[in-house]
N, C-alpha and C positions, 0 to 999 in steps of 0.2 A: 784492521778488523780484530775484533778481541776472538783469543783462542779458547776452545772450551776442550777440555780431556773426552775420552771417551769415557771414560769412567766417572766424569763427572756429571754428563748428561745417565749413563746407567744408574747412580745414585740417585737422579732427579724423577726419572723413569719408576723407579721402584718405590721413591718415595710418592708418588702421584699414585701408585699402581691403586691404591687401597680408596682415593678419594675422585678420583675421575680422568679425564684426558690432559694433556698437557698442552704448552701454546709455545709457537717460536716466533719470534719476529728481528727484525734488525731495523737498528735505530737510524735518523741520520747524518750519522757519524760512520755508521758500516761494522756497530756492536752488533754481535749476537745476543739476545737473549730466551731464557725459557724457564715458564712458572705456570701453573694451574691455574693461576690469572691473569686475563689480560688487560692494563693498564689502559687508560682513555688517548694515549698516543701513541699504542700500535693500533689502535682501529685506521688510525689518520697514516699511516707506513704500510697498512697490509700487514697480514700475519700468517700463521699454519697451523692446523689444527693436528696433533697428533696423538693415538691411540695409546695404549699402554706398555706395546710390543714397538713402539718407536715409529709406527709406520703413518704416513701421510694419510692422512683422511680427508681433509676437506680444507680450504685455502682463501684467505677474505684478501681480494688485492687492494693496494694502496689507490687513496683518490688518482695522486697523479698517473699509476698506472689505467687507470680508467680514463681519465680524459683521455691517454694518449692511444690506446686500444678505440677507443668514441672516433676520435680523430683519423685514424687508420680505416675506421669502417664507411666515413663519409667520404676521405677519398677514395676509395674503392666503388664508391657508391653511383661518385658523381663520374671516375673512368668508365663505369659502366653504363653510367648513362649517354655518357661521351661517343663511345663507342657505339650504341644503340644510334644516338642522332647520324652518325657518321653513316651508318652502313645503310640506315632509311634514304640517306641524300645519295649517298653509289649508286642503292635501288633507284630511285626518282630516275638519276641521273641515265641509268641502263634504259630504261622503260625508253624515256623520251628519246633517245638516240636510236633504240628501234624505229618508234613511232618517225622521224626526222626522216627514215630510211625509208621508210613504208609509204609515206606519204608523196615523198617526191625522187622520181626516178632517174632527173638529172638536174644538174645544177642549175641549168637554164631554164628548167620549170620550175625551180624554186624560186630564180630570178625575177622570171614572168610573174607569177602569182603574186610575190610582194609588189612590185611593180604597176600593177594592177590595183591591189590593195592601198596603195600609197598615192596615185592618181586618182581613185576615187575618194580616199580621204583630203584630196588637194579642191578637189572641184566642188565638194558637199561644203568646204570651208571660206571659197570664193561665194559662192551660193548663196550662204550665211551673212557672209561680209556685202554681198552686193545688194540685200533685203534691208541688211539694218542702215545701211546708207541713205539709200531711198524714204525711209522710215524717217533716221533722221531728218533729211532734206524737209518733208514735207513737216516735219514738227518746228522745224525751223520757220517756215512759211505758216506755219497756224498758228503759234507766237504771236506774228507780226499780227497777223488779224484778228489775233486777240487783245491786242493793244487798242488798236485802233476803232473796236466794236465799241458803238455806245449805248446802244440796246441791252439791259440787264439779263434780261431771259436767254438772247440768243450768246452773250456773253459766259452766262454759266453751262448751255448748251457745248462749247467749245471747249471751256475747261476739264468738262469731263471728255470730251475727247482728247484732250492732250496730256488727259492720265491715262487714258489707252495706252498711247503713242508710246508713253514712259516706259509703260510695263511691257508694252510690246518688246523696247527696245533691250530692256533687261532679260527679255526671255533671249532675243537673238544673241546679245553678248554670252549670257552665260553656255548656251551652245554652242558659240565660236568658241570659244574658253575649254568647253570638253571636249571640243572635236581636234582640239590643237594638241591638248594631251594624251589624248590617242594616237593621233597620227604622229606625235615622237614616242609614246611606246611600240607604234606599229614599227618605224625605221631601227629602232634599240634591236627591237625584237627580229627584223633581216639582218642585223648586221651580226646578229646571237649566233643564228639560225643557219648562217652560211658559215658562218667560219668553224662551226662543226660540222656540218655537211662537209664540206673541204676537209676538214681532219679525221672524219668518220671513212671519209673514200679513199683515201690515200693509204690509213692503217688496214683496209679490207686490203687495200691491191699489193699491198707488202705480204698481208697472210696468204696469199693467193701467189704469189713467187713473181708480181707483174713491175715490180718497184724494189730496189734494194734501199736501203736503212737511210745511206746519205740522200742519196734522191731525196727522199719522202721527209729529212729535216727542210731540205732548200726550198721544198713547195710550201711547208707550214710555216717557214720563213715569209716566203713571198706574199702568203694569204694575209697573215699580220700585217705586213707594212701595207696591201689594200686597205685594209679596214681599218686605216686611219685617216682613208680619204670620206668625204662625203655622202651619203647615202646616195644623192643623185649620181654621183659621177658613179657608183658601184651598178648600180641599177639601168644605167642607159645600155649596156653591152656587157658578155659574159666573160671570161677568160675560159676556154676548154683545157680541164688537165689531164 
């Protein structure tokens, strides 16, 4: 970096005194410089603006100091935003784990109730599945006799019934179709649903002095390795802890 005296800046000082403020900037190469004017390539480095007594007034920073102060402010920006999503989802996460608590008093009435829920979504989809059969069945059968019709009237009469039949059967598919995808977010949603239940009760009965530390890992051990069985097998019988 080039050296300037002090006396040679109190020269520059006194000789600006008489025409206005002075300007410092550094080049980059890491010169100093200072003149009454400043050149079109300290705008691009940033510069200082100083008064007559030498002292700092006002300061124009370098582009690339701005991008990187720009840059600093967006990550700042987006850790805050970060943080905000995070602590929304903690919350979520608090709320429903009361609500989880509130709702069902033991594990085996949470058992029963999904249980419940999962059989009645089994038997609404047998239901579905047993209509459109029959449906089919008989469209198959009204085909045939529609072949075989030589009558033009009673011919077309048929045809529009076996555009019923079609749409009928499009309506049963499509609601065996949603009721299938319910009923595996219903099993998704017990298998959620228990294995916090089970981790939610074990860290009460540690706050409560009813479970010490190791215990309460071997049970959230044992609940994991359940829940890699089947929804049915989970659901025919409880394990009491």
């Amino acid at each position: 970096m080039k050296k300037i005296s002090i006396v040679t800046i109190s020269l520059l000082l006194l000789s600006c005194s008489a025409f206005g403020d002075l300007y410092r900037w550094v080049d980059e190469k890491g010169n100093v410089f200072y003149s009454d004017k400043i050149p079109p390539k300290a705008t691009k480095h940033g510069y200082i603006e100083l008064n007559q007594h030498g002292l700092h007034t006002k300061s124009k920073l370098s582009l690339a100091r701005l991008k990187e102060l720009d840059a600093i402010k967006k990550q700042r920006e987006q850790e805050r935003q970060e943080k905000k999503r995070k602590e929304k989802i903690e919350k979520l996460k608090k709320m429903q784990d009361e609500q989880l608590l509130a709702i069902y008093s033991t594990r085996d009435e949470l058992i029963n109730v999904f249980n419940t829920k999962i059989k009645m979504a089994t038997a609404t989809i047998k239901i579905l599945k047993d209509r459109h059969k029959k449906l089919s069945d008989r469209l198959a059968k009204t085909e045939i006799k529609h072949e075989k019709m030589k009558n033009l009237v009673f011919k077309q009469i048929i045809t529009k019934k076996i555009d019923q039949m079609l749409d009928g059967l499009k309506v049963y598919q499509q609601a065996i179709t949603e009721n299938l995808v319910e009923q595996h977010k219903l099993e998704k949603r017990f298998k959620i649903d228990l294995k916090r239940y089970d981790k939610l009760v074990l860290k009460n009965q540690i706050a409560v002095g009813k479970m010490n530390k190791s215990k309460i890992l071997k049970k959230i051990k044992k609940t994991e390795i359940n829940d890699k069985h089947p929804v049915g097998n989970a659901i025919v019988s409880s394990v009491g802890l």
